[in-house]
TORTI-218773 format. One record per residue (C-alpha): residue number from 1; y, z, x; residue in three letters. Coordinates in Angstrom, 3 decimals. Example, Ala and Ser with C-alpha at 12.3 -4.5 7.8 and 13.67 -1.06 7.14 Angstrom:
2
SITE   k    north       up     east   r
SITE   1   -4.500    7.800   12.300 ALA
SITE   2   -1.060    7.140   13.670 SER
//
This chain:
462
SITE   k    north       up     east   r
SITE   1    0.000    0.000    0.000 UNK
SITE   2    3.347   -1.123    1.694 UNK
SITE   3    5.988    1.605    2.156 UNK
SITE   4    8.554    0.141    0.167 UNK
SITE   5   11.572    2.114    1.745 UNK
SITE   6   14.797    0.584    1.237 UNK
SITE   7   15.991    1.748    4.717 UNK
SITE   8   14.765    1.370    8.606 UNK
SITE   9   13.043    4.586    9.398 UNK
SITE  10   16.627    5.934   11.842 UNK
SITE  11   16.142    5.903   15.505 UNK
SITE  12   16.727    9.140   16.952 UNK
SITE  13   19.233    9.223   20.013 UNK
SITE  14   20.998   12.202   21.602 UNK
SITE  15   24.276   13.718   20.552 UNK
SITE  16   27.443   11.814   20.987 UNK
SITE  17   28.545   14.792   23.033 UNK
SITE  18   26.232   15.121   25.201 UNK
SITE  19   24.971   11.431   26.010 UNK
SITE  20   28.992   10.757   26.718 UNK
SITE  21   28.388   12.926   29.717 UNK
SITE  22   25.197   11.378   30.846 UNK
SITE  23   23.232    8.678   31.935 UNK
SITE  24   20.223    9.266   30.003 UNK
SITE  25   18.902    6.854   27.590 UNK
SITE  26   20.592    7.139   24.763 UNK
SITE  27   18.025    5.827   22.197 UNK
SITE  28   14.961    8.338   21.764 UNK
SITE  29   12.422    5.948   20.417 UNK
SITE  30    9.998    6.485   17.408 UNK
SITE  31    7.319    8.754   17.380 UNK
SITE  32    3.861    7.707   16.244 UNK
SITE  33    4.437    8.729   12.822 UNK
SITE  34    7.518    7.364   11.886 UNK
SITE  35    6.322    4.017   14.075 UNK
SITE  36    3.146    3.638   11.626 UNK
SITE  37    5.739    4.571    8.738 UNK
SITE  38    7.362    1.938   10.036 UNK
SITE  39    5.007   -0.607   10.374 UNK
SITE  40    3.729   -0.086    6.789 UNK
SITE  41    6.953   -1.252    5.608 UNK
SITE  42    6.251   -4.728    6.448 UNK
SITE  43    4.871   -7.025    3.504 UNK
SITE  44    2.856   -9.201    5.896 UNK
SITE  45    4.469  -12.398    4.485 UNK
SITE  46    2.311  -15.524    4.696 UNK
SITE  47    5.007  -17.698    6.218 UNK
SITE  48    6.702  -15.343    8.383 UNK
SITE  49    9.697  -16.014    8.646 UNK
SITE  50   10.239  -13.309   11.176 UNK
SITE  51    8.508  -15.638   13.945 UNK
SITE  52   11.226  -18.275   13.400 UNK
SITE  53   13.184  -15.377   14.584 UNK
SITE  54   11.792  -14.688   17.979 UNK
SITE  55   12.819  -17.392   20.859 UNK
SITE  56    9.140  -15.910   22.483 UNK
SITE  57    7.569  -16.434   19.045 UNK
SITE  58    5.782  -13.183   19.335 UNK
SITE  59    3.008  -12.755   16.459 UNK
SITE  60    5.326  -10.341   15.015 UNK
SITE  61    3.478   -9.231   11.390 UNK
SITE  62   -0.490   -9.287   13.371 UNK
SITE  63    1.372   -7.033   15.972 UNK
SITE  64    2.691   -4.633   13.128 UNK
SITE  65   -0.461   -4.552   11.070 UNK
SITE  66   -1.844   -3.271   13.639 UNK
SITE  67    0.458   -0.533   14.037 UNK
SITE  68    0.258    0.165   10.740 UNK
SITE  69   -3.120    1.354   11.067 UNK
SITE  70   -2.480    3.309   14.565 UNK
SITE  71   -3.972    0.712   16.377 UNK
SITE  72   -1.120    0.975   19.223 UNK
SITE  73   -2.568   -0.725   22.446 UNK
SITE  74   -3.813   -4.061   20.238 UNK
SITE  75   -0.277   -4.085   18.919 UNK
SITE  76    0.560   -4.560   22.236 UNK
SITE  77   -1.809   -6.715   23.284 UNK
SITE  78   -0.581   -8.747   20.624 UNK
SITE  79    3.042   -8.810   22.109 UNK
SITE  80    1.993   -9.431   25.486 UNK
SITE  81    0.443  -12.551   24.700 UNK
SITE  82    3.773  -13.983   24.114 UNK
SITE  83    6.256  -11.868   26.079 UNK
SITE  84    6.264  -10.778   29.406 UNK
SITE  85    8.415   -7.771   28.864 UNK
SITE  86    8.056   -6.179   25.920 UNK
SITE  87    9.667   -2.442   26.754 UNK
SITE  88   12.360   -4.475   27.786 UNK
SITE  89   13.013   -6.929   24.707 UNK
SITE  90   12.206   -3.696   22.164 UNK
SITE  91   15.074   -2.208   23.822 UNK
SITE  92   18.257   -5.037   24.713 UNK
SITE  93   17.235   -7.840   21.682 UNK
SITE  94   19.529   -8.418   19.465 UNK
SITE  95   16.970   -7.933   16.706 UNK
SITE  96   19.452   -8.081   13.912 UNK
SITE  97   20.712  -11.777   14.571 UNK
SITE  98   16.984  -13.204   15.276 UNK
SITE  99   14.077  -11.932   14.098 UNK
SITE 100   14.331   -8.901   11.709 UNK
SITE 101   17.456  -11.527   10.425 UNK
SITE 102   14.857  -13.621    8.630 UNK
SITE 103   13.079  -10.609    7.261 UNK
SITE 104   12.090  -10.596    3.792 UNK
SITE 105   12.670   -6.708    3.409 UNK
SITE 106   16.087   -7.272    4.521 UNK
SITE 107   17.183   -9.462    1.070 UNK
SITE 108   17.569   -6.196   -1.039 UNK
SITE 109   17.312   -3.459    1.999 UNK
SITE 110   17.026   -2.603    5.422 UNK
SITE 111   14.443   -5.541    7.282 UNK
SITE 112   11.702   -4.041    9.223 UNK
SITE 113   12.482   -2.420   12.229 UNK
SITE 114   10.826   -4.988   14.177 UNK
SITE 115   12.634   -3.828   17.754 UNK
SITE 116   11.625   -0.235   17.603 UNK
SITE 117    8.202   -1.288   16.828 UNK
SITE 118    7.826   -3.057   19.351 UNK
SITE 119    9.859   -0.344   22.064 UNK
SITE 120    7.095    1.778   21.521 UNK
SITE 121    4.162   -0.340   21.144 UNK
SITE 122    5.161   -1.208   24.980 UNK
SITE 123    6.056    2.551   25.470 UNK
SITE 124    2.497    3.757   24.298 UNK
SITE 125    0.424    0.826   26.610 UNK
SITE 126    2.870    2.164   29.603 UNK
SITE 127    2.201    5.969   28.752 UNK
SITE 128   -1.442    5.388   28.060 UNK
SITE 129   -3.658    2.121   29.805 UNK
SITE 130   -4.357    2.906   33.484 UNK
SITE 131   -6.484   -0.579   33.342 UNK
SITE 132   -3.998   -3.420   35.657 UNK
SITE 133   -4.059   -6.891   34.135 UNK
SITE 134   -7.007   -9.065   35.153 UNK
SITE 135   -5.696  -11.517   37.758 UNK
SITE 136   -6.346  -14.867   36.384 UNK
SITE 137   -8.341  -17.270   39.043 UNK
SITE 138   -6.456  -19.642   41.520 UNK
SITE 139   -6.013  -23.167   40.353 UNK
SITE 140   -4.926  -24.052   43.551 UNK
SITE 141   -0.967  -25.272   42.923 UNK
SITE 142    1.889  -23.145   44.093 UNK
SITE 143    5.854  -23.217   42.181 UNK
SITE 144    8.485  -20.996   42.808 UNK
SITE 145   11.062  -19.479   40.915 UNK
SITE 146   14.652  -18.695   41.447 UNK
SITE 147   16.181  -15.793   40.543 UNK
SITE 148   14.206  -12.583   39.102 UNK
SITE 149   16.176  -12.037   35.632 UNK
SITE 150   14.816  -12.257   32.248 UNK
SITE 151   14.140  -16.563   32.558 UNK
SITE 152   12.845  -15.982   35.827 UNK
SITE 153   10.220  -13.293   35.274 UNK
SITE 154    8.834  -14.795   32.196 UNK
SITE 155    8.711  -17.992   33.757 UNK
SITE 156    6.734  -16.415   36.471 UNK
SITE 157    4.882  -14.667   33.994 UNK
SITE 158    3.931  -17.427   32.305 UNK
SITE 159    2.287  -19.412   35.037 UNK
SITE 160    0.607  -17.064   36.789 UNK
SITE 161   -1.385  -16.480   34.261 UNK
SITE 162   -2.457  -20.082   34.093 UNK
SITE 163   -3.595  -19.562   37.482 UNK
SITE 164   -0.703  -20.881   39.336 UNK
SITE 165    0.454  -19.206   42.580 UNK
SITE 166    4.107  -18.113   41.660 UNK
SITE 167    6.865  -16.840   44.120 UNK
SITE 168    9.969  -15.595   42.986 UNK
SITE 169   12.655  -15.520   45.069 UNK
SITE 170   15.579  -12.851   44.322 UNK
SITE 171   19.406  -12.637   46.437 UNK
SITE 172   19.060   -9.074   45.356 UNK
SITE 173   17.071   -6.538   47.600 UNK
SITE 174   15.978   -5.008   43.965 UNK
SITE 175   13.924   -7.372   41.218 UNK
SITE 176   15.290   -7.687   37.977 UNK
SITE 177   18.539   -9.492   38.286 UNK
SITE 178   20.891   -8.458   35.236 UNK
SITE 179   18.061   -5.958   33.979 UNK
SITE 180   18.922   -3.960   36.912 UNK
SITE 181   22.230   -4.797   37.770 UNK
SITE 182   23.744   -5.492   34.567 UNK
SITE 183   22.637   -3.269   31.307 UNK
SITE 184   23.580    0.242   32.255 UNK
SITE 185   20.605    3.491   32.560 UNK
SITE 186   21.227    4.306   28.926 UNK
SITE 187   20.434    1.315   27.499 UNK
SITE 188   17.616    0.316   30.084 UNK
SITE 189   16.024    2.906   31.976 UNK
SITE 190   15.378    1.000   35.387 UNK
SITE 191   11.899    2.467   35.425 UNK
SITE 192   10.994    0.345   32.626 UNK
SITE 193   11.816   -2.280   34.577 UNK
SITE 194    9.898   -1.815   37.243 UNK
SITE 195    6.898   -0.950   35.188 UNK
SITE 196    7.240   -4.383   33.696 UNK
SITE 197    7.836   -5.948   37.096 UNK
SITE 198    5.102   -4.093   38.692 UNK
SITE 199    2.689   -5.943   35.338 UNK
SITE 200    3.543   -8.950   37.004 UNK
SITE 201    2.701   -8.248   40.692 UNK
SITE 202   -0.608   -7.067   39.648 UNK
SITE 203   -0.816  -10.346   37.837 UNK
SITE 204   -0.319  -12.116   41.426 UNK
SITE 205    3.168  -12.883   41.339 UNK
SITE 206    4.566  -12.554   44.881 UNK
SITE 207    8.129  -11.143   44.401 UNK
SITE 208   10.567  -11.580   47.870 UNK
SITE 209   13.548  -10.003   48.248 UNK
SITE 210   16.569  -10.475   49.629 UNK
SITE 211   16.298  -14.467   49.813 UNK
SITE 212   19.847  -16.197   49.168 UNK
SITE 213   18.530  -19.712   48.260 UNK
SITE 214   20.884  -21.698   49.398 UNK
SITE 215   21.341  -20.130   52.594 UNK
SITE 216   18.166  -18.707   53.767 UNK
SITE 217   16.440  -21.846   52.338 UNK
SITE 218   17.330  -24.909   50.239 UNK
SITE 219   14.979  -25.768   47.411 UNK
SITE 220   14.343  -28.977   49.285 UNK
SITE 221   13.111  -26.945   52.396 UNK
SITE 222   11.229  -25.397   49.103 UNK
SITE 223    9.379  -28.346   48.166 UNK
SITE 224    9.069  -30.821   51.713 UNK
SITE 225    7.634  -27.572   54.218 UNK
SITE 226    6.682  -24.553   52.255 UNK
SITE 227    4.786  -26.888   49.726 UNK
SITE 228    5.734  -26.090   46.165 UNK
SITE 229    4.763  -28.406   43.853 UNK
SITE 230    7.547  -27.298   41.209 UNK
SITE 231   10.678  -25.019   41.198 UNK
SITE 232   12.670  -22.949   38.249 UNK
SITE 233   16.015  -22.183   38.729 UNK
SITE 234   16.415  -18.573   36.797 UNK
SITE 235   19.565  -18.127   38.945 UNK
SITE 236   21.574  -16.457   35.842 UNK
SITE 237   25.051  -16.400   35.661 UNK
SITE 238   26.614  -13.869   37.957 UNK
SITE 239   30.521  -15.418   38.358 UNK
SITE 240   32.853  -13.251   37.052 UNK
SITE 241   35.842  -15.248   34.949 UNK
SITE 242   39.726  -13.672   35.234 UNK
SITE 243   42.214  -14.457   32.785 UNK
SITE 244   45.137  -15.876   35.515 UNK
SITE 245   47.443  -13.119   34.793 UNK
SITE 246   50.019  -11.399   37.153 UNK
SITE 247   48.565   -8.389   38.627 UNK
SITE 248   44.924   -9.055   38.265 UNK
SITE 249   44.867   -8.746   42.299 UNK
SITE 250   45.620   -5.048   42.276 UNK
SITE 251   43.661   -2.281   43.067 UNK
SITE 252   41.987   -1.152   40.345 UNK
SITE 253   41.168   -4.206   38.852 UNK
SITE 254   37.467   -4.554   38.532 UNK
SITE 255   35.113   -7.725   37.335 UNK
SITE 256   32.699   -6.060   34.655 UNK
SITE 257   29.917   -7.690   37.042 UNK
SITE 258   31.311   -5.992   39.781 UNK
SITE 259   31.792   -2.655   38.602 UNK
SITE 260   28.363   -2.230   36.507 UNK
SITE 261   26.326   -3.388   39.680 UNK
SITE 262   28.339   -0.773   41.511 UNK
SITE 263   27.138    1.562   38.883 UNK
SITE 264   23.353    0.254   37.629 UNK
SITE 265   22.236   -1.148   40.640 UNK
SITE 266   23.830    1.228   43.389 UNK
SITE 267   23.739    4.076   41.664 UNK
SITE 268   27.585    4.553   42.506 UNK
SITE 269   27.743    7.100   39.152 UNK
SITE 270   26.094    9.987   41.280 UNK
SITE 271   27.829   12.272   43.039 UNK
SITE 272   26.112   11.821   46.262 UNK
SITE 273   25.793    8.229   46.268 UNK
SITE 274   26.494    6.256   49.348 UNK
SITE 275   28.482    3.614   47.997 UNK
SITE 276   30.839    5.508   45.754 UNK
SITE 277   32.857    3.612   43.037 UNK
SITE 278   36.507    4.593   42.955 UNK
SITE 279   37.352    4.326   39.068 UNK
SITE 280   40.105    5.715   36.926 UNK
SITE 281   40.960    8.378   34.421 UNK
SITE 282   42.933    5.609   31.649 UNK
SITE 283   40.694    2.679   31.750 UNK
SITE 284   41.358   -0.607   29.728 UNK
SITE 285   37.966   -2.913   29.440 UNK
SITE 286   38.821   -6.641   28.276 UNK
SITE 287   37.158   -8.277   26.009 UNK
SITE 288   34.814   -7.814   22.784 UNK
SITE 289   31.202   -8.538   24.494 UNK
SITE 290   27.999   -6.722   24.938 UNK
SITE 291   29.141   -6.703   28.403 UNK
SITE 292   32.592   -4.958   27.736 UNK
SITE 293   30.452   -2.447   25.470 UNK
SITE 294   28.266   -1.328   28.602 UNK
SITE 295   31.341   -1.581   31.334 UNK
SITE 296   33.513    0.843   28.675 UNK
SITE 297   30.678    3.365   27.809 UNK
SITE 298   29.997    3.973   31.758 UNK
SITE 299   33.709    4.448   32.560 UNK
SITE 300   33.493    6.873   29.755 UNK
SITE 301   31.076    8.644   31.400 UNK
SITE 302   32.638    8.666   34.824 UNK
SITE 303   35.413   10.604   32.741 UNK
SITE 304   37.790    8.408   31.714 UNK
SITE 305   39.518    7.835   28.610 UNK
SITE 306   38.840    3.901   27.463 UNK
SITE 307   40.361    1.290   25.457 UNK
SITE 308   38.439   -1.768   24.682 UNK
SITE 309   41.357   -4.506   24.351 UNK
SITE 310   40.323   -7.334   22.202 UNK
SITE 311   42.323  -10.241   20.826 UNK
SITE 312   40.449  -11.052   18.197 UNK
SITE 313   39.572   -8.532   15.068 UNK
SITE 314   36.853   -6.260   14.879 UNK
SITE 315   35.189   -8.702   12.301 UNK
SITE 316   34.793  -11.187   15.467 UNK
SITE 317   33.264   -8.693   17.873 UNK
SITE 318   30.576  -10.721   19.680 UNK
SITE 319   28.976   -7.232   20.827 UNK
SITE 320   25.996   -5.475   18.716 UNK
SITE 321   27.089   -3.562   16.475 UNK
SITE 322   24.896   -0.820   17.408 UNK
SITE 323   26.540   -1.125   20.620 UNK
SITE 324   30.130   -1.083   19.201 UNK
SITE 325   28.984    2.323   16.775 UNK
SITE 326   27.739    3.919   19.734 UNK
SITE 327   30.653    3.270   21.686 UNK
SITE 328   33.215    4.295   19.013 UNK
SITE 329   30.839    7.947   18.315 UNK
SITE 330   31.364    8.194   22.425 UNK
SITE 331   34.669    8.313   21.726 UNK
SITE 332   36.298    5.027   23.186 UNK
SITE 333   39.453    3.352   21.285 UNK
SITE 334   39.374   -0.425   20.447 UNK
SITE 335   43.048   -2.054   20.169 UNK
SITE 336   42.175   -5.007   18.660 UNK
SITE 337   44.541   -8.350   18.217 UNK
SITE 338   45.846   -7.366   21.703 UNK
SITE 339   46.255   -9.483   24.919 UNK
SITE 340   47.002   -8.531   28.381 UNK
SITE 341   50.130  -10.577   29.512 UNK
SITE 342   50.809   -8.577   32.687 UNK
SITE 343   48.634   -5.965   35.244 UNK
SITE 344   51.705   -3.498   36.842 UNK
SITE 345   51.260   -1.821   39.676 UNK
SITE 346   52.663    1.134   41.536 UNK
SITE 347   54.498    0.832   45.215 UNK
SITE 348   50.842    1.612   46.956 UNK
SITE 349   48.967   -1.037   44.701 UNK
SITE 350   47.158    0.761   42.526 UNK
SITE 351   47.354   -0.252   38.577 UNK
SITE 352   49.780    1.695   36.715 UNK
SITE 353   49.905   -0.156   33.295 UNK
SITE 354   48.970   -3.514   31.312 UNK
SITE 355   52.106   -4.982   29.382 UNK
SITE 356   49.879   -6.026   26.362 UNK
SITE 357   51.107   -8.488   23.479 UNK
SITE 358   50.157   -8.344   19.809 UNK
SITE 359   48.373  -11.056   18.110 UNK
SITE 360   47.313  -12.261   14.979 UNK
SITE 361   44.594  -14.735   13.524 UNK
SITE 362   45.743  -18.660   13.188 UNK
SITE 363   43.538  -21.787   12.378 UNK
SITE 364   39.640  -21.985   13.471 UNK
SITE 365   39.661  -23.233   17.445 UNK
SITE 366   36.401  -25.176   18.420 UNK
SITE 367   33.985  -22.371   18.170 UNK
SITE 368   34.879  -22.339   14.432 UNK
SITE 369   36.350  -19.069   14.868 UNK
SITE 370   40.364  -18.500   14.058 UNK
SITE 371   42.295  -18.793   17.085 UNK
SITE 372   44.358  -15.839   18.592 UNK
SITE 373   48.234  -16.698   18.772 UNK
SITE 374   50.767  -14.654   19.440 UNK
SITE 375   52.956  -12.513   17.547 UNK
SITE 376   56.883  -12.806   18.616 UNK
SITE 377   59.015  -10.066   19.419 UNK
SITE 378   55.751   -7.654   20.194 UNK
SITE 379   54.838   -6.514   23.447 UNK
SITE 380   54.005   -3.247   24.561 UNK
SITE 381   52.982   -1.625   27.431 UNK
SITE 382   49.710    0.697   27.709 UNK
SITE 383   49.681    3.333   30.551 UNK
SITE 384   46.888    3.003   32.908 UNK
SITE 385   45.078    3.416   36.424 UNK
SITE 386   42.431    0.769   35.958 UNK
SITE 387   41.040   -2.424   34.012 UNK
SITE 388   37.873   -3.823   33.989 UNK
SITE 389   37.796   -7.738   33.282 UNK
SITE 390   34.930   -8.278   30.730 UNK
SITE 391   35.602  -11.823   29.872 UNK
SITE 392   32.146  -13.418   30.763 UNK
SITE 393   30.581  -14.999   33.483 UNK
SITE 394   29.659  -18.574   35.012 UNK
SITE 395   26.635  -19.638   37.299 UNK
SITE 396   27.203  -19.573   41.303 UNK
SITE 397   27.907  -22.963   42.804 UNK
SITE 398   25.716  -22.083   45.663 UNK
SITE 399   22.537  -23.873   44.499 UNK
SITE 400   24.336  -26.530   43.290 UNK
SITE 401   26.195  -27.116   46.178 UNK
SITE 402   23.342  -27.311   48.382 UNK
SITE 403   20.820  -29.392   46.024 UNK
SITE 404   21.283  -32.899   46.605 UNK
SITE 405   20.670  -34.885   43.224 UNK
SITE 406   21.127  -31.749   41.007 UNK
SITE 407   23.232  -32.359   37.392 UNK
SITE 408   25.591  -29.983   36.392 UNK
SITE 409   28.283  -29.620   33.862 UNK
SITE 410   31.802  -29.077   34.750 UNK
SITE 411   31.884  -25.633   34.133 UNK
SITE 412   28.625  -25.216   36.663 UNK
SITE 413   25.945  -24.684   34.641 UNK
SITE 414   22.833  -26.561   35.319 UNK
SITE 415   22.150  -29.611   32.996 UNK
SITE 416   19.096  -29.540   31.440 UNK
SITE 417   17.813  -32.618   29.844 UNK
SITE 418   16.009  -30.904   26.777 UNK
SITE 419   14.257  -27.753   25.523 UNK
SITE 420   11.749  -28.027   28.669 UNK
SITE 421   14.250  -26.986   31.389 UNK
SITE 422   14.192  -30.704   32.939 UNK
SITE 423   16.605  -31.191   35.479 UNK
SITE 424   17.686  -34.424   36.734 UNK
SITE 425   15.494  -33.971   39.579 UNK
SITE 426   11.653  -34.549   39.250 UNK
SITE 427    9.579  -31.084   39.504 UNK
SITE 428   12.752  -29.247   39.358 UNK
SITE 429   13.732  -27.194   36.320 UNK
SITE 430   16.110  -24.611   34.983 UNK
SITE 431   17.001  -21.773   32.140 UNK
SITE 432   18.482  -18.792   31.278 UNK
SITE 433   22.462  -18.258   32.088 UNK
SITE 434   22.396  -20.557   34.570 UNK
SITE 435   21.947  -23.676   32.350 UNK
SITE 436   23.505  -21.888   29.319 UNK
SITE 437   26.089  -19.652   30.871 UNK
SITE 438   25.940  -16.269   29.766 UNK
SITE 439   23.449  -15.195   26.531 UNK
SITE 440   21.006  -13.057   25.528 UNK
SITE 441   18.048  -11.363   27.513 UNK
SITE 442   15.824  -12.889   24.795 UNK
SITE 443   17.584  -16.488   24.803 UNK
SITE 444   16.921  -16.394   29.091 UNK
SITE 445   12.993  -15.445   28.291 UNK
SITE 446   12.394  -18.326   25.928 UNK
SITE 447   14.200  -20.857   28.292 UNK
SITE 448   11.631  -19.394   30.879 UNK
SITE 449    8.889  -19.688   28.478 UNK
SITE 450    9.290  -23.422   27.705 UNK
SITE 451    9.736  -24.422   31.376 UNK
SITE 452    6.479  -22.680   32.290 UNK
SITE 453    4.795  -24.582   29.875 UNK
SITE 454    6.821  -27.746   30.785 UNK
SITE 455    5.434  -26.653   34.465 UNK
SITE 456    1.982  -26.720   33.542 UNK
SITE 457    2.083  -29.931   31.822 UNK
SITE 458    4.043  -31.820   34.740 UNK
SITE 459    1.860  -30.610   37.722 UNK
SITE 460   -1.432  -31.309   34.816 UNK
SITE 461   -0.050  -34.867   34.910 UNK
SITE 462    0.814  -35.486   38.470 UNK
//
């Protein structure tokens, strides 16, 4: 008998309080209870709609019928087969706009809390198997993959359990690329990370380290003397983008890449960390993203009071809105239809204020959305001692720059001739941010997915 619950069983978190202090995971995650409560929501619709959802198409109702009857490690099982991190997508998805957005429960209610589910399905096989994947057989080919982010280590994934000897090769000396460097502790626990990384070593992926393709070795050196017979480029998107405004060269003045790898990946929040970040007390983060939502809640809890500055209205926030919620119950302000005309600075350098301008909404600009323009007579100034610039991100010209042959659009990304990751040079492809510029973990793992397959096919046919 379904549980016919109008509303999502709530995910319990820690205090507003005490999280704002803290670098603790802020979500708690669903106990086995209220995770087969859950589960028993779901009306096991014949032509699951949820699954049109999922860029990994993940067998979503088998997965939670089987958590509806306890059955916890074929749940996961389940999810495996189609996603290579499943801890990590049941915690950074943006469930609401893709899967549990086609949910049938969700017409008159809540939809099925199809994220949580699947955060602790992964959760239980982590806490529970101490059996390591079986390590598929050689079939003798070798590709490697570029980059160790979401595309990367799906793609990776992917083949290697096709048999396929898989290197990934990561600038970073830490795997994980924006998993690690990117989403902040309380949203990721880096542990989970590593447990899902660690999945795929034991599959047979070889993971190195600190290798700047590019400059310690050219995807051509790739290919004609280390003998791959294929390459993915699961470079991301790791260019931070400035708005041209007086001031921005003051100190300060962070990139939101900048200062959360300062944070996430060098652990610059703790008080005995070697590479301390120096950050302010009045901080102003710009811009309305997922990204500006993680950059703002850690300078909250460095101890600063924050303003998010956004030009558009809240009803445009590109950001989850569990993200936004959590960030206003943290206590951080949002001035929205604002602009930053101006970065001042004091006679040493250092920030001192933003002379801001109000705006209001005019006629829909290309993205369909109504364009910001200016309202006359209205600036202001807002007192500060830094600003973090959260205004996305573009891919590094390195590869391109040092790939002979290799297509890409004028703003740098990679062009892909179709869904497969095809780029205009035979046995090369690409995905993730660094074809699409900055998106979703989810969005990079499906680009992944459909170049490994497109992988497999080519080196099939060759």
């Amino acid at each position: 008998m379904p549980n016919m619950a109008m509303k999502k069983n709530p995910m319990p978190s820690q205090e507003p309080q005490a999280r704002g202090r803290n670098f603790q995971e802020v979500a708690l995650g669903y106990t086995a209870q209220t995770a087969i409560d859950e589960a028993q929501r779901c009306l096991n619709c014949k032509n699951r709609p949820c699954v049109s959802g999922c860029p990994v198409r993940i067998r979503i109702p088998d997965f939670i019928k089987e958590m509806a009857a306890g059955n916890f490690e074929a749940a996961y099982q389940i999810i495996a087969e189609s996603s290579s991190l499943p801890a990590v997508c049941g915690r950074v998805c943006p469930q609401e706009s893709q899967c549990e957005s086609k949910c049938v429960r969700g017409i008159k209610g809540e939809p099925v809390g199809i994220g949580r589910l699947e955060r602790f399905a992964a959760d239980w096989h982590n806490a529970h198997s101490t059996q390591a994947p079986a390590k598929p057989a050689s079939n003798g080919h070798k590709v490697a993959v570029i980059g160790s982010g979401p595309s990367g280590l799906t793609c990776a994934g992917d083949l290697a359990k096709k048999g396929y000897q898989v290197t990934v090769f990561e600038a970073l000396h830490l795997a994980g690329g924006v998993l690690v460097y990117g989403i902040p502790e309380f949203r990721l626990p880096k542990s989970i990370v590593q447990k899902e990384i660690d999945t795929l070593s034991q599959l047979g992926v070889d993971i190195q380290t600190n290798v700047v393709i590019g400059k310690t070795i050219t995807i051509a050196e790739l290919m004609d003397e280390y003998g791959y017979e294929a390459v993915f480029i699961g470079s991301g998107a790791g260019l931070p983008k400035f708005m041209n405004i007086p001031g921005e060269n003051l100190k300060g003045v962070y990139s939101a890449n900048e200062f959360l790898t300062r944070i996430n990946l060098m652990k610059a929040y703790k008080p005995d960390s070697d590479t301390p970040i120096q950050h302010g007390k009045h901080v102003a983060v710009v811009g309305g993203g997922n990204v500006a939502m993680d950059a703002a809640r850690c300078a909250r809890r460095l101890g600063a009071d924050v303003t998010v500055i956004y030009r558009r209205t809240e009803a445009e926030l590109p950001a989850r809105r569990e993200e936004v919620e959590h960030a206003k119950e943290e206590g951080i302000v949002f001035r929205f239809l604002t602009n930053p005309l101006e970065i001042q600075g004091d006679e040493q350098g250092w920030v001192k204020a933003a002379r801001c301008q109000e705006m209001a909404l005019g006629e829909p600009d290309a993205s369909g959305r109504r364009r910001p323009v200016p309202v006359e007579g209205s600036e202001f100034e807002i007192p500060l001692d830094c600003v973090i610039m959260a205004l996305g991100t573009s891919p590094n010209p390195l590869i391109k720059s040092t790939t002979e042959g290799l297509e890409t659009q004028k703003w740098g990304g990679i062009v892909a001739e179709d869904e497969t990751g095809l780029t205009s040079l035979p046995g090369i492809y690409a995905g993730g941010d660094a074809v699409t510029g900055a998106a979703t973990v989810i969005l990079a793992m499906g680009a992944g997915k459909n170049a490994a397959a497109a992988i497999d096919e080519y080196l099939k046919n060759k």
